[in-house]
N, CA, C and O of each residue as an XYZ file, in Angstrom:
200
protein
N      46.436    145.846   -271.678
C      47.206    144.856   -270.968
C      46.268    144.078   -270.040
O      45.248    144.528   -269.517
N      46.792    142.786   -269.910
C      45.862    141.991   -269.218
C      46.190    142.013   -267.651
O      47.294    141.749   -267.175
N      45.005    142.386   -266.903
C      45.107    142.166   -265.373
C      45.409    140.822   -264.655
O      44.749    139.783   -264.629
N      46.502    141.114   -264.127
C      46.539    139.298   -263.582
C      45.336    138.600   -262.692
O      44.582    139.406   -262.145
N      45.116    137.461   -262.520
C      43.812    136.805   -262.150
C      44.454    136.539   -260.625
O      45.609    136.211   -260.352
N      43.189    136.819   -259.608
C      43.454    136.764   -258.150
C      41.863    135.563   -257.921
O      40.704    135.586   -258.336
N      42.633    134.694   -257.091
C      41.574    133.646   -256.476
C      41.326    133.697   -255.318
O      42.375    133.574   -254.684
N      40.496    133.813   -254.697
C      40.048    133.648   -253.078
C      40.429    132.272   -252.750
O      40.075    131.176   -253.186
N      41.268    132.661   -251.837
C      41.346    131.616   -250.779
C      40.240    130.620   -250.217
O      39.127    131.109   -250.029
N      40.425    129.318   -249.939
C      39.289    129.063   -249.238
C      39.609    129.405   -247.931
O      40.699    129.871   -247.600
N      38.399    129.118   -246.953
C      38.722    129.655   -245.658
C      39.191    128.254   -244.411
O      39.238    128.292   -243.182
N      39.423    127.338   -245.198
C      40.764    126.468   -244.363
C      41.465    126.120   -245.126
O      41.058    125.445   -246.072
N      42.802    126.467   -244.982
C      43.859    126.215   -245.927
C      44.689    125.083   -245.519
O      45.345    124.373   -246.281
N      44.596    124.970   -244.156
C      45.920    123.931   -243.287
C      44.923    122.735   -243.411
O      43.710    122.925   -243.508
N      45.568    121.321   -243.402
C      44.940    120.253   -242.965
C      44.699    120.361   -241.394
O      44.711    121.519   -240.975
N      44.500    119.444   -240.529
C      44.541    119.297   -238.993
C      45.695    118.882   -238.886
O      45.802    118.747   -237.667
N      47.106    118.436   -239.546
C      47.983    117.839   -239.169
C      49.094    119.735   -239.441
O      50.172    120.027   -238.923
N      48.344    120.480   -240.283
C      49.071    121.111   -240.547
C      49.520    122.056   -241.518
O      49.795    123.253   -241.608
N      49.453    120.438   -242.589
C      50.145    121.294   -243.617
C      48.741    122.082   -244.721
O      47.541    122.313   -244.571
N      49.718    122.265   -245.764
C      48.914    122.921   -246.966
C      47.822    122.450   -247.498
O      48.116    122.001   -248.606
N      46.666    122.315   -247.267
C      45.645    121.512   -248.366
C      46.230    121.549   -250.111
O      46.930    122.392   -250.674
N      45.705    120.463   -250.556
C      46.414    120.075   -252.321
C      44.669    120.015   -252.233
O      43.885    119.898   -251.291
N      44.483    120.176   -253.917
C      43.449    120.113   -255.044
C      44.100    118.893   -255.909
O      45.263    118.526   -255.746
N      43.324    118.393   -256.719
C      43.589    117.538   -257.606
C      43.139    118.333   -258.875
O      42.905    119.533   -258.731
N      43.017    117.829   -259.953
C      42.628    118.524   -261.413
C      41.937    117.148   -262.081
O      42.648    116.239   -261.652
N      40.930    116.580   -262.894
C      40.928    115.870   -263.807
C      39.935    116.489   -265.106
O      38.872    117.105   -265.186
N      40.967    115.926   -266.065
C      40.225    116.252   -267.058
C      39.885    114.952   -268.394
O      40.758    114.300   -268.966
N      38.779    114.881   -268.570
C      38.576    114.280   -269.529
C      38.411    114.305   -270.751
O      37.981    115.327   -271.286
N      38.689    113.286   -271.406
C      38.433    114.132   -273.460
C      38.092    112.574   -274.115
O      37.741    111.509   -273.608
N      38.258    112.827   -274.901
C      37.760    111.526   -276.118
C      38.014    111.855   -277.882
O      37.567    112.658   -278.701
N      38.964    110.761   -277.881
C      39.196    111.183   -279.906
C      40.285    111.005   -279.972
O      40.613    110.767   -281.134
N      41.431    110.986   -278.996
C      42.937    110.658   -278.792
C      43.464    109.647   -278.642
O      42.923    108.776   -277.961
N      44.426    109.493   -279.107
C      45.263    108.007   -278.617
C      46.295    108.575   -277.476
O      46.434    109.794   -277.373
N      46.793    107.959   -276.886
C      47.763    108.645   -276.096
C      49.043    109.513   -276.775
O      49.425    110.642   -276.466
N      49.615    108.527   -277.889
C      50.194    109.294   -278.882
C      50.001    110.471   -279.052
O      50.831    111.313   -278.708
N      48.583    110.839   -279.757
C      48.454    111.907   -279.943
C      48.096    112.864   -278.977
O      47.988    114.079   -279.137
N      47.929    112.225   -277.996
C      47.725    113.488   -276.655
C      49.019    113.695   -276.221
O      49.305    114.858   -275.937
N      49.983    112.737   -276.085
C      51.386    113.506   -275.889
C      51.857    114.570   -277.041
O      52.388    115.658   -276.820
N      51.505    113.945   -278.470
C      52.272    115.450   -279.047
C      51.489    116.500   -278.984
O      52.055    117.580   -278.813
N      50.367    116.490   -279.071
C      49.465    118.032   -278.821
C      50.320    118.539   -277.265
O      51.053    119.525   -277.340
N      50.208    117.994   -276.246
C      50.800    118.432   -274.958
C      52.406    118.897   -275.323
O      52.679    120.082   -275.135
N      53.219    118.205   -275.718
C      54.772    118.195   -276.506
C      54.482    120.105   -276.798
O      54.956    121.058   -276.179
N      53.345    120.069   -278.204
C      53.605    121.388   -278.579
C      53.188    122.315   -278.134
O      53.804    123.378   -278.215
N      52.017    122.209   -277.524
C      51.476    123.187   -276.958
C      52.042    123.789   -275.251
O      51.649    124.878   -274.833
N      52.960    122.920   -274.450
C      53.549    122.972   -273.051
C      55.123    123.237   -273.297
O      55.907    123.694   -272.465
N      55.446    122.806   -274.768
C      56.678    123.031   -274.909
C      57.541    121.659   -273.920
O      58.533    121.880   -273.225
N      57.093    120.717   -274.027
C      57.999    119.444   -272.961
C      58.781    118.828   -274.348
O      59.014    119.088   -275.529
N      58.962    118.000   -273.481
C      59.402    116.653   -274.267
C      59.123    115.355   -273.377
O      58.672    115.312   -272.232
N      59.624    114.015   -274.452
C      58.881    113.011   -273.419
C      60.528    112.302   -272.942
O      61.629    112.371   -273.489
N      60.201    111.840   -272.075
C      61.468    111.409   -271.031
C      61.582    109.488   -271.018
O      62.433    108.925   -270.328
């Protein structure tokens, strides 16, 4: 069985105003049309498009 994954905290979590610090994510690729990056995402996330 797989051990669940634990991340260290960084060591400031609050902004100065307060709240929670956010991360962003980007990822890049090449070979897709958007088309086809929505249905790979569609099947593989299980969504749909809205």
């Amino acid at each position: 069985m797989k051990q669940p994954l634990f991340y260290k905290l960084p060591s400031v979590t609050r902004t100065c105003q307060g709240s929670l610090r956010q991360v962003g994510f980007e990822l890049e690729f090449t070979g897709l049309d958007l088309e086809q990056t929505t249905r790979v995402l569609e099947t593989v996330l299980g969504g749909t498009r809205s």
